[in-house]
C-alpha positions in Angstrom: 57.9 -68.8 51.1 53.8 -68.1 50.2 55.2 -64.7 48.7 57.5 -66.7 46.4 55.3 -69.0 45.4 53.0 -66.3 44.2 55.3 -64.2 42.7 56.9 -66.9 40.5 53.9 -68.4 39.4 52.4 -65.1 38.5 55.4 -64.3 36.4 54.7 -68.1 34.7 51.3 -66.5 33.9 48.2 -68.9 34.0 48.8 -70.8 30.7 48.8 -74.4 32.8 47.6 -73.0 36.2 48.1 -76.0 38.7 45.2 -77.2 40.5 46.4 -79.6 42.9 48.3 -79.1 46.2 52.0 -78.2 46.8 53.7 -80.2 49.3 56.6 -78.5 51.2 58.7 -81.3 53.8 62.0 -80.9 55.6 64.1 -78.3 56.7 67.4 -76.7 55.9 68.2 -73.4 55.4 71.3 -71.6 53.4 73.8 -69.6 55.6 72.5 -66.0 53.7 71.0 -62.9 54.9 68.4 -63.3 52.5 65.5 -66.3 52.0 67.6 -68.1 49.7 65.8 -71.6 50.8 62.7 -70.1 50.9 63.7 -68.8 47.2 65.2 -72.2 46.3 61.7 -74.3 47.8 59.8 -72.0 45.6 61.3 -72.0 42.5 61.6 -76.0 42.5 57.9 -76.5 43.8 56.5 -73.8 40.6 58.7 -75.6 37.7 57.1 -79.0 39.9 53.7 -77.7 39.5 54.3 -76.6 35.8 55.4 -80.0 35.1 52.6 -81.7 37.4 50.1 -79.5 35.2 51.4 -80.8 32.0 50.9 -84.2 33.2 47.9 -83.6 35.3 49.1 -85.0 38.4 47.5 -84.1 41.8 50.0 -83.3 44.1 53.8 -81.5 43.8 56.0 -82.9 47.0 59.4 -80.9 47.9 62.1 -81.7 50.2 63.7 -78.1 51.3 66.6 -79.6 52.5 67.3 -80.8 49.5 66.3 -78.3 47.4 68.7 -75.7 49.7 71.7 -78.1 48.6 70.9 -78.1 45.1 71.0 -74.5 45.0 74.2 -74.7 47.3 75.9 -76.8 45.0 74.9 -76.3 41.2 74.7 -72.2 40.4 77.7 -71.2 39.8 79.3 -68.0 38.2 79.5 -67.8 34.3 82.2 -66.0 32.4 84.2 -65.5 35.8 85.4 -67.8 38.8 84.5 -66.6 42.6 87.3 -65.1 44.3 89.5 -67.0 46.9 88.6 -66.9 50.6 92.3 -65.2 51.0 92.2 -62.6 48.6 94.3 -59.1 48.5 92.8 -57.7 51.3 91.8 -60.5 53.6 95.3 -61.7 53.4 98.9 -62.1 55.0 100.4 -59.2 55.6 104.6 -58.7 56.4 105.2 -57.1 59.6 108.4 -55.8 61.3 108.6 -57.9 64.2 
């Protein structure tokens, strides 16, 4: 998740470079291939530390768990809906007997 971190907040750019300390608490972890909680964790803990530097807070606290089910639950697809679980090929097919 340190490799996250660093990317995203290098793409921010150091305009309001956060000085304090990133918590990271819980576990939970999205069914994927890919480190999509570590990507979630990461994301949620550099727009924290944005906001944090804005306000000059100390400290950034995120619950993974919670930010896993945030990203489970609130992207969606624009301008299209997912397919079905049954679609053409995965479905019922007619057979002779």
């Amino acid at each position: 998740m340190t490799n996250f971190l660093t990317a995203l907040n290098d793409a921010l750019g150091p305009d309001l470079a956060f000085q304090g300390a990133i918590e990271m608490d819980g576990t939970g972890a999205l069914p994927s291939l890919w480190a999509v909680s570590d990507l979630a964790a990461a994301s949620i803990a550099v727009a924290g530390a944005e906001m944090a530097a804005l306000t000059h807070a100390s400290r950034v606290r995120v619950d993974r768990r919670l930010a896993s089910f945030w990203f489970d639950m609130t992207l969606r697809p624009q301008g299209w809906t997912l397919p079905g679980v049954w679609d053409e090929v995965a479905g019922d097919y007619p057979t002779a007997d």
